[in-house]
C-alpha positions as CSV (number, residue, x, y, z in Angstrom):
1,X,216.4,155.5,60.2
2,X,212.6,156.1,58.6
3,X,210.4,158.2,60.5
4,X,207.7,156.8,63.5
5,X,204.6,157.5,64.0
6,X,203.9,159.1,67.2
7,X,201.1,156.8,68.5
8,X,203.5,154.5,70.5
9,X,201.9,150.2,70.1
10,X,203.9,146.8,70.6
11,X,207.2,146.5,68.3
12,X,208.4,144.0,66.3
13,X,211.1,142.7,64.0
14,X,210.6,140.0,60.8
15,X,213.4,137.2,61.0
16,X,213.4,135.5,57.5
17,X,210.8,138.0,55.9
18,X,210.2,137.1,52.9
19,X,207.9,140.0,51.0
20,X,206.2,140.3,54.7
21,X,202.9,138.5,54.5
22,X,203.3,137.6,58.8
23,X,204.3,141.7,58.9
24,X,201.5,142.9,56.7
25,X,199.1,140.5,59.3
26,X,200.6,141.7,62.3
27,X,200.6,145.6,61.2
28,X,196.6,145.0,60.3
29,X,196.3,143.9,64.0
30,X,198.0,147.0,64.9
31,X,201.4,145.9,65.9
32,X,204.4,148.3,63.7
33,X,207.0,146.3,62.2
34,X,210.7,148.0,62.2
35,X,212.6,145.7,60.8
36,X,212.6,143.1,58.2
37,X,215.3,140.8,58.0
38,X,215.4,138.9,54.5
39,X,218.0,137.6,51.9
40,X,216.3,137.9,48.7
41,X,217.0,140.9,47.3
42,X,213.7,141.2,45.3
43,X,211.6,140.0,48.5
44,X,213.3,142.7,50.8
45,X,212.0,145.3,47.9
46,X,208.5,143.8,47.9
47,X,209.1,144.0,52.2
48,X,210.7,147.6,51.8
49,X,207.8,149.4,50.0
50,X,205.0,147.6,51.7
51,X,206.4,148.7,54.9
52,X,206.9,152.3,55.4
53,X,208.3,152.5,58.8
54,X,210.5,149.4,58.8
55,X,214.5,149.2,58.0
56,X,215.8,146.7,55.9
57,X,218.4,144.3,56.6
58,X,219.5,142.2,53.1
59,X,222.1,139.9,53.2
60,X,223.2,137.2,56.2
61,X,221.5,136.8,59.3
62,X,225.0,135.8,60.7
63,X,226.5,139.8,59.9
64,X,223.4,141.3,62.1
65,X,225.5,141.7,64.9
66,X,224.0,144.0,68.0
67,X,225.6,146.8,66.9
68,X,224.2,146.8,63.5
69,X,221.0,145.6,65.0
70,X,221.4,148.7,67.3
71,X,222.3,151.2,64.3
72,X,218.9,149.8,62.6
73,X,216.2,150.4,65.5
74,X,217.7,152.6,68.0
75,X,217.0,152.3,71.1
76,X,213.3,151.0,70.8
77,X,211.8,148.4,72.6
78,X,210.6,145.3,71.0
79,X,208.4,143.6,71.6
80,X,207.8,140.5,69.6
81,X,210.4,138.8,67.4
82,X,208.6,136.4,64.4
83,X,209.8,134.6,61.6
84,X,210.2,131.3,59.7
85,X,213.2,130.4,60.9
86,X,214.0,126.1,59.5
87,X,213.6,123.8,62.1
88,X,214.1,120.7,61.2
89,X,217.2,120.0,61.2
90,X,217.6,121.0,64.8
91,X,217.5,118.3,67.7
92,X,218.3,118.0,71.0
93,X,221.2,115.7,70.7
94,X,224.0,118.5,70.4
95,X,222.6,120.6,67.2
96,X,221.9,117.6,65.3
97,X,223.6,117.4,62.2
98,X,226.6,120.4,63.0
99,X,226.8,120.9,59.2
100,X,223.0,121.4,58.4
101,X,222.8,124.8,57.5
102,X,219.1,124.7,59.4
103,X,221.2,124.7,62.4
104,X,222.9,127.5,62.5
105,X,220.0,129.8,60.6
106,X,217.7,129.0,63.8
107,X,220.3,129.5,66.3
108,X,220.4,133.3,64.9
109,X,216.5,133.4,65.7
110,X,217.8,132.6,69.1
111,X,220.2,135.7,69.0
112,X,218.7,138.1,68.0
113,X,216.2,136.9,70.7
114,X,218.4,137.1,73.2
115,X,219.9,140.4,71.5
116,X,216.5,141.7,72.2
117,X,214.8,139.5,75.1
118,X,210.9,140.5,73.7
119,X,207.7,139.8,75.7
120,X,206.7,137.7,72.5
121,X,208.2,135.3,70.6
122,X,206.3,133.6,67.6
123,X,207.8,131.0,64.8
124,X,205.7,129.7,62.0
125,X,206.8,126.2,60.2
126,X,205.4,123.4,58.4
127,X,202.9,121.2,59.8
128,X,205.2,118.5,59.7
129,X,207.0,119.5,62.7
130,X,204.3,118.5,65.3
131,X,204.8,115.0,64.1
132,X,205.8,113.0,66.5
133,X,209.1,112.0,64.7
134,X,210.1,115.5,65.5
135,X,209.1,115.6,69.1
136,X,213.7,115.7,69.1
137,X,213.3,119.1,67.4
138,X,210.2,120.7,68.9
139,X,212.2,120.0,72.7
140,X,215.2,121.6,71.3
141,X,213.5,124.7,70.2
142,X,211.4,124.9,73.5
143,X,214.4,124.2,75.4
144,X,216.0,127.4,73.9
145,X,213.9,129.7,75.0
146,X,212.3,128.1,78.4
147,X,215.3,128.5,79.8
148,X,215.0,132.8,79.0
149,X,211.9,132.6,80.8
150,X,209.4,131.8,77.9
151,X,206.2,129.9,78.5
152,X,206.1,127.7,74.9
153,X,202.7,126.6,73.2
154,X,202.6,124.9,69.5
155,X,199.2,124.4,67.5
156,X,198.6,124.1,64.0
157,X,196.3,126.5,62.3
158,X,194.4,126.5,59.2
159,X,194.0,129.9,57.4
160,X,190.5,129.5,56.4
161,X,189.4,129.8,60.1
162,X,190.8,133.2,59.7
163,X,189.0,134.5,57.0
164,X,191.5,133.6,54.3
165,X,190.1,132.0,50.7
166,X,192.8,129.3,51.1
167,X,192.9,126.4,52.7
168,X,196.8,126.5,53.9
169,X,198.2,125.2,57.2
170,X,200.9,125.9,59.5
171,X,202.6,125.0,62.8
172,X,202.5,128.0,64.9
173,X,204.8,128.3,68.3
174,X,204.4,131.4,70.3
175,X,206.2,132.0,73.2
176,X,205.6,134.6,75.8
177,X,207.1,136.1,78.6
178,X,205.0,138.0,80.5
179,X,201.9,135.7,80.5
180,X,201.7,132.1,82.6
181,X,200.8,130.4,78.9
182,X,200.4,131.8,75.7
183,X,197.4,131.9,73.9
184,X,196.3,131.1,70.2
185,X,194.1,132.7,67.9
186,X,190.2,131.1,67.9
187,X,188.4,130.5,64.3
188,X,185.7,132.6,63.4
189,X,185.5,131.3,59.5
190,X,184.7,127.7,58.3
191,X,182.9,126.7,62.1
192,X,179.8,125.9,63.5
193,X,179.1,129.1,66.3
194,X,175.9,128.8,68.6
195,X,174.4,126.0,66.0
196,X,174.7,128.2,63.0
197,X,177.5,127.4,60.2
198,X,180.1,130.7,59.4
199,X,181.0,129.7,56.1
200,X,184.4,130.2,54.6
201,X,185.6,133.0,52.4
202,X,185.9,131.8,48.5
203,X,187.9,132.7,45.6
204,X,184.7,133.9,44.1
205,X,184.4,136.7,47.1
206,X,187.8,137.9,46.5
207,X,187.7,137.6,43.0
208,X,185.4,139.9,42.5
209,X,187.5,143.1,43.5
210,X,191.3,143.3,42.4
211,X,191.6,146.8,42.1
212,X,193.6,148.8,44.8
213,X,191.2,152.4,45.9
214,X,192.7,154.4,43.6
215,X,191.2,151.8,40.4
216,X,195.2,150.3,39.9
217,X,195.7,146.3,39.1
218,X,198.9,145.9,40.5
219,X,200.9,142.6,39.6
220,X,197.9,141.6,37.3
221,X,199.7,140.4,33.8
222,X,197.0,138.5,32.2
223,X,199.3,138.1,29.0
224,X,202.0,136.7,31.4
225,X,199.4,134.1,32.4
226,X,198.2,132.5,29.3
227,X,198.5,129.0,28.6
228,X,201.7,128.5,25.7
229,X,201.5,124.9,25.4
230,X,198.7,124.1,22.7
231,X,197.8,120.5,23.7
232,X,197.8,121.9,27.2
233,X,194.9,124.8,26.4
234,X,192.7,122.2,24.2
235,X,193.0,120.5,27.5
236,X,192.0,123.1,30.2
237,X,188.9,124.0,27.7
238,X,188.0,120.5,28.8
239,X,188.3,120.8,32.5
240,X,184.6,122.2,34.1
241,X,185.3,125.1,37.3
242,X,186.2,123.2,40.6
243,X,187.9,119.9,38.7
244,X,191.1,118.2,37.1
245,X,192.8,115.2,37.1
246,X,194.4,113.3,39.3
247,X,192.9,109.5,38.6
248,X,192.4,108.3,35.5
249,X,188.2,108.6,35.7
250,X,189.3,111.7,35.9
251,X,191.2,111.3,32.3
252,X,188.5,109.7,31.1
253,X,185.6,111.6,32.2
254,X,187.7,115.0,30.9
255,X,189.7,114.3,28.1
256,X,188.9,112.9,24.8
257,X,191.3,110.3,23.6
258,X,193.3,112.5,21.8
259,X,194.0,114.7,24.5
260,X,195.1,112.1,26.5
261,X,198.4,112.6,29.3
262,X,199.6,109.6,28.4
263,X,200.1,108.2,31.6
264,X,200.9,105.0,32.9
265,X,198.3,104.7,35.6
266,X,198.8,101.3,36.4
267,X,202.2,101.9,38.0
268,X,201.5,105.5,39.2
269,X,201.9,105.0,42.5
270,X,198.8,105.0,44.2
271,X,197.4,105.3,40.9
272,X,197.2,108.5,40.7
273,X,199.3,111.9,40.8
274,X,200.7,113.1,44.1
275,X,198.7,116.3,43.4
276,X,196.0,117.2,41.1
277,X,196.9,118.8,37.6
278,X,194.7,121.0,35.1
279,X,193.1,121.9,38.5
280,X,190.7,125.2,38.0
281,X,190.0,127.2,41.4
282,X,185.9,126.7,42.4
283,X,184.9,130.3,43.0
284,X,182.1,128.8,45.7
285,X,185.1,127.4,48.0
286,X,188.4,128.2,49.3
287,X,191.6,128.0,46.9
288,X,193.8,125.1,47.9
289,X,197.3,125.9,49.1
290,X,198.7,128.4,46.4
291,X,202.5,127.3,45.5
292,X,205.7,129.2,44.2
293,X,204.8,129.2,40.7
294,X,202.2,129.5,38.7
295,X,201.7,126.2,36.9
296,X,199.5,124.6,40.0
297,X,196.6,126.0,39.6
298,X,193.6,127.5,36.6
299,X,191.6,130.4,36.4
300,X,187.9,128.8,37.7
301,X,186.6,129.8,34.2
302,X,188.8,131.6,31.5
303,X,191.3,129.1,30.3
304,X,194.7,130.6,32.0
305,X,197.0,130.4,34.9
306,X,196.0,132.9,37.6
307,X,197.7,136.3,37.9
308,X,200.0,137.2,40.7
309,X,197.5,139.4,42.2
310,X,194.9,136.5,42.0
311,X,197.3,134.2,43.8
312,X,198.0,136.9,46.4
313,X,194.5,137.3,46.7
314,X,193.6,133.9,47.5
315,X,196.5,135.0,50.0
316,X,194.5,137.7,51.2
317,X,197.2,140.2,50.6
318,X,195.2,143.6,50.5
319,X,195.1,145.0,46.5
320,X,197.3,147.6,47.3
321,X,200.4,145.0,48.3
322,X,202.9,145.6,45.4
323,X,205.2,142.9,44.7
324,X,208.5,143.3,42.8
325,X,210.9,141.4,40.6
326,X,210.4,138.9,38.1
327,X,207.6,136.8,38.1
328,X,209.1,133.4,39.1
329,X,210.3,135.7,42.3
330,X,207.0,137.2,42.4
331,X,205.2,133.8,42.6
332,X,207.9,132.5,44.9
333,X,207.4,135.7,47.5
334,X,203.8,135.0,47.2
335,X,203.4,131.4,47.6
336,X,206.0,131.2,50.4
337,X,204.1,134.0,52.6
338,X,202.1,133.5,55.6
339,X,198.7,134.9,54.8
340,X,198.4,138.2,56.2
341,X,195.0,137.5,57.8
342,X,196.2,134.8,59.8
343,X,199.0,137.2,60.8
344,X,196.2,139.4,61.9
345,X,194.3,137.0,64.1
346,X,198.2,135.6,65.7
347,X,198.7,139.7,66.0
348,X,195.8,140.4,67.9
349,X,195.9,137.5,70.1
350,X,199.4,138.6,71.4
351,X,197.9,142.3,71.5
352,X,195.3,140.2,73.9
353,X,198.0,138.5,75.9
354,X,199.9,142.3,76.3
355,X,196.6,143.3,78.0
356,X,195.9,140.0,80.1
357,X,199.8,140.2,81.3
358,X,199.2,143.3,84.3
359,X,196.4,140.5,85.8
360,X,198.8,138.0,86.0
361,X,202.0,136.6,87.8
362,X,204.2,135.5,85.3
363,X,205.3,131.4,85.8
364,X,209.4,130.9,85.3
365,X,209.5,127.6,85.8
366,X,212.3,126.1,83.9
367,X,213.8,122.7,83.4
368,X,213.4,119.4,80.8
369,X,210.2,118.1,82.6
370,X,208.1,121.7,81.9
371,X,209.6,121.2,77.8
372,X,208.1,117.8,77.9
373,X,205.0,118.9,79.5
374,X,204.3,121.9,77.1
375,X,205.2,119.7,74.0
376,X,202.7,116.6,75.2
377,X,200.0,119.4,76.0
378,X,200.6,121.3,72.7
379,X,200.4,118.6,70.4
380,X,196.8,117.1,72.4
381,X,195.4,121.0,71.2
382,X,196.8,121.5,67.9
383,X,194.5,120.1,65.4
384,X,191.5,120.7,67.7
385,X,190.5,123.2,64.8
386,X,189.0,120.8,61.8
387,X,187.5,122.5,59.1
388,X,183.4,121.4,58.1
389,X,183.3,118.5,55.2
């Protein structure tokens, strides 16, 4: 096992890991991460080096069995168990569909839970779970831990309350165990605070410094981001910073008619594209969501794609976060990651509810009525956040 640190904080192992963005946030916060639990082999690289006192476990959640757990982390205490673990296919009528492999991938969440029974508990997830066609699912997964003696809360966040440059939003569930509720990170960016508006941070604020302290540009291959389709770069030279296309004023107000997409608008649905295309970032506002590869979005004014370590910027992956593999991995890692400062802000709220916990008396209630309860009052507070037009 890799060498500790002697300064002794709260514990916690990565379930489904992917490079570590929740880990990087929660080790800001001052939490220490000792295990990362991941598949892909290039992700648990990118997780490995950007973790110095975590283990590694590639391969099948289903072969960490206690005693490998064990062998990995000693006998240390945990105290928080996160992840991404898919929920969707789970409900509470048996396990759903028995041969969605969503099934049995959260169920191992569940084990190494019980494996490891730790004060916190905390699951990130689309936003589409709080909808109320999978209220089914959301019981299931609160009835799995209520029962262990979890108190369950669900909201969904948006990153750029957080101080991330992205606008990017997830479900959050944390569960806790030594508190009568859990608690959830408050906004500080992109809100209106004693009448005065604290505006977002933009691409153009990150932007401005890629280099790690030592003056290194890691993961930042301009060559690997130019533009090989001709028609394609005539077109983005078009596009001002901040626009593209998605209707067809937008066609016509960009494109000249012999750059045209050649598009069909009439029976587009909706008349126009699901998602916006030649899009350039606006360096005066937050990047939209940033995707698994780098076709989605434009540099705001040089007429490319955006490096990796723009994307992870926009991210807000510190400069010195080294990612590994080939690019298409490299985006993927990047653009499925939870932004490490919203793992800060979820870190330090359960480093919040660890000190609140000695002034209270924990609530065990248990039972289907108390998971109906904690869904109807979750979903009334999760969008409660809304960021300023």
């Amino acid at each position: 096992m890799k060498n500790t640190p002697k300064k002794e904080t709260l514990n916690f192992l990565d379930i489904f890991s992917g490079a570590g963005g929740l880990s990087c946030g929660l080790e800001m916060a001052g939490l220490r991460c000792l295990l990362g639990i991941e598949m892909d082999k290039n992700a648990v690289k990118t997780f490995g080096h950007n973790h110095k006192y975590a283990e590694t476990f590639c391969g099948d959640i289903k072969d960490l069995t206690k005693p490998v757990l064990k062998k990995l982390i000693g006998e240390k205490t945990i105290h928080a168990v996160v992840g991404g673990p898919p929920c969707q296919g789970f409900s509470t009528a048996g396990l759903g569909d028995p041969k969605d492999q969503r099934n049995s991938l959260f169920l191992q969440f569940v084990k190494v839970v019980k494996f490891t029974m730790p004060y916190f508990i905390v699951i990130e997830n689309v936003t589409g779970l709080l909808a109320k066609k999978n209220e089914k699912t959301l019981e299931a997964i609160f009835s799995k831990f209520i029962p262990l003696g979890y108190q369950m809360g669900v909201q969904v966040l948006s990153s750029q309350h957080f101080g991330v440059p992205e606008r990017r939003r997830r479900t959050i569930i944390i569960g806790t165990r030594i508190n009568q509720q859990p608690l959830f990170p408050v906004p500080s960016y992109d809100i209106e605070k004693n009448g005065t508006y604290i505006p977002p941070i933009t691409v153009g604020d990150v932007f401005l410094e890629l280099k790690t302290k030592k003056g290194e540009l890691l993961n930042h291959d301009i060559p690997m981001a130019q533009i090989s389709n001709k028609i394609d770069l005539k077109r983005i030279k078009c596009i001002p910073e901040g626009k593209g296309i998605r209707y067809k004023k937008d066609e016509d107000k960009y494109l000249k008619p012999s750059l045209k997409m050649g598009v069909d608008w009439e029976n587009l649905r909706e008349n126009r594209f699901r998602q916006t295309r030649l899009q350039r970032l606006d360096r005066s506002k937050p990047s939209p969501t940033i995707m698994t590869h780098r076709h989605s979005y434009f540099h705001p004014y040089e007429d490319r794609y955006l490096t990796q370590r723009e994307a992870a910027k926009c991210q807000s992956f510190p400069n010195e976060f080294l990612f590994y593999g080939p690019l298409t991995s490299q985006w993927r890692q990047i653009g499925n990651a939870v932004p490490p400062l919203l793992g800060k802000a979820i870190g330090k709220t359960l480093l919040t509810m660890h000190k609140k916990a000695s002034k209270e008396e924990s609530s065990q209630k248990k039972g289907k009525k108390l998971i109906r309860e904690s869904i109807t009052k979750s979903r009334k507070k999760a969008f409660v956040y809304k960021a300023k037009s």
